[in-house]
Each structure stands twice: as structure tokens, then as C-alpha cells.
BAKE-774814 format. One line per 2 residues: number of its first residue (from 1); their letters; for each residue z, y, x of C-alpha. Coordinates in steps of 0.02 Angstrom, whole numbers. Last residue first. Layout:
N
NUM> A> Z:Y:X  ...;
***
This chain:
110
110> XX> 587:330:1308  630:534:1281;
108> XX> 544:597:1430  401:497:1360;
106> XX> 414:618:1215  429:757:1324;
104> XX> 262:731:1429  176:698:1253;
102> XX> 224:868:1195  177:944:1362;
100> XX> 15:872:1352  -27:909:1155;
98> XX> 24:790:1026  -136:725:923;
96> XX> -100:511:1000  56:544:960;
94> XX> 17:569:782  -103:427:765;
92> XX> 25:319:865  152:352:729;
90> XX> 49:304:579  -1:149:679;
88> XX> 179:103:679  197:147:481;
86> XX> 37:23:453  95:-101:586;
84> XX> 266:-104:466  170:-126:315;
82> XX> 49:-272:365  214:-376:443;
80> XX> 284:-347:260  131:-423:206;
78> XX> 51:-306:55  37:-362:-106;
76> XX> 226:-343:-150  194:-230:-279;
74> XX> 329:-101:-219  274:-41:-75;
72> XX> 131:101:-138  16:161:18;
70> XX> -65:306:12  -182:358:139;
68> XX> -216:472:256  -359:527:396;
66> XX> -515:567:266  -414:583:130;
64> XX> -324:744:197  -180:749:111;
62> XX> -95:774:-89  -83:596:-133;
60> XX> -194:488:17  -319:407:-35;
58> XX> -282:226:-100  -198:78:-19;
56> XX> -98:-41:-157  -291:-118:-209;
54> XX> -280:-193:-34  -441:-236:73;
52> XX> -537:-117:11  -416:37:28;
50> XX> -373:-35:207  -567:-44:267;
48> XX> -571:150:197  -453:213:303;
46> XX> -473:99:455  -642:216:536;
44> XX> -537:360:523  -387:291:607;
42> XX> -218:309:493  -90:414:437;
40> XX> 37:348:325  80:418:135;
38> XX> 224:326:57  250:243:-95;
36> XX> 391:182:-223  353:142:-380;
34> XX> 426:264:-440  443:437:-382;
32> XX> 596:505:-329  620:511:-145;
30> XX> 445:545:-132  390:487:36;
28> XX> 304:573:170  269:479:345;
26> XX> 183:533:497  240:722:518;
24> XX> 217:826:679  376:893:726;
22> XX> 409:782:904  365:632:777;
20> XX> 399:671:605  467:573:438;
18> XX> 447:669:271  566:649:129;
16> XX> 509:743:-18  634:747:-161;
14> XX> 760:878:-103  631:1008:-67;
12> XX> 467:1030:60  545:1017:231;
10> XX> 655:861:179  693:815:356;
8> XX> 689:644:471  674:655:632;
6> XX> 570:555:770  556:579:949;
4> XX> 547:415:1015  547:279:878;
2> XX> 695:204:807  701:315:657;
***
């Protein structure tokens, strides 16, 4: 929530939480489901080098598999450090999508 331009809403019911930057979304989260996981955007040619390198990264649940994967928290397998660069680079991905005038507002926002 400390980034430029996000919200938070629950676009597709009570137990979906979905994170968006200028309305383009870069996390989803079941607010129910356990163990906890989250799906996180990422560069095509890191998807697959992130599902080999931790068995806690796997397609993403319900996206494109190509650009998203999902990434359960709970195992503690992944570095904290790891997971944060993950939901960061999540973020650029989707800027890095926004049209012009999207991207001139978000800066606006800085």
C-alpha cells in the first residue's frame, strides 16, 4: 500500500483480495485459503527460473501462466528479502503495461 497508485479492493467477492496499481491488478490473495498464497506477476523469461528454483512458486492459480505465478508464504522457503522483490517486481511489471497518460499520473502521484 505504500506504492504510488495502489488500492486495495475485493472486486471478485469477500474472499479475494486483489492489490492494483492505477486499476491494473498485481497481487490476488485469497483471504481464506490456507496456506496462505498470493499470485505476483512476473517477467516472462523469470517465471519458470522462480518455479525451479523454489518448489513454493508454481503457475499461477487461475492466470495467465505464462506472466504469473503463485507463490505460497507460509513454508518459510522463501527469503523474506526474496518475497518482497517478488511483490516489487509484480508492481513494476504492471507499470511497466500502463499506458502514457497512466504512467504520467502515477508519477504525478510520487
Amino acid at each position: 500500500m505504500a506504492k504510488a497508485g495502489v488500492t486495495e479492493d475485493l472486486p471478485f467477492g469477500p474472499e479475494t483480495l486483489v492489490f492494483k496499481v492505477m486499476g491494473k491488478l498485481f497481487v490476488l490473495t485469497s483471504l481464506t485459503f490456507r496456506p496462505f498464497r498470493v499470485n505476483l506477476k512476473m517477467d516472462m523469461e523469470l517465471v519458470g527460473e522462480y518455479r525451479d528454483k523454489y518448489a513454493d512458486v508454481q503457475p499461477g492459480y487461475h492466470m495467465n501462466k505464462k506472466h504469473w505465478n503463485t507463490v505460497y508464504m507460509e513454508n518459510g522457503t522463501i527469503p523474506r528479502k526474496e518475497l518482497l522483490w517478488m511483490i516489487d517486481h509484480s508492481y513494476e511489471q504492471v507499470v511497466k503495461g500502463l499506458s502514457k497518460k497512466l504512467v504520467e499520473e502515477l508519477n504525478g502521484l510520487k
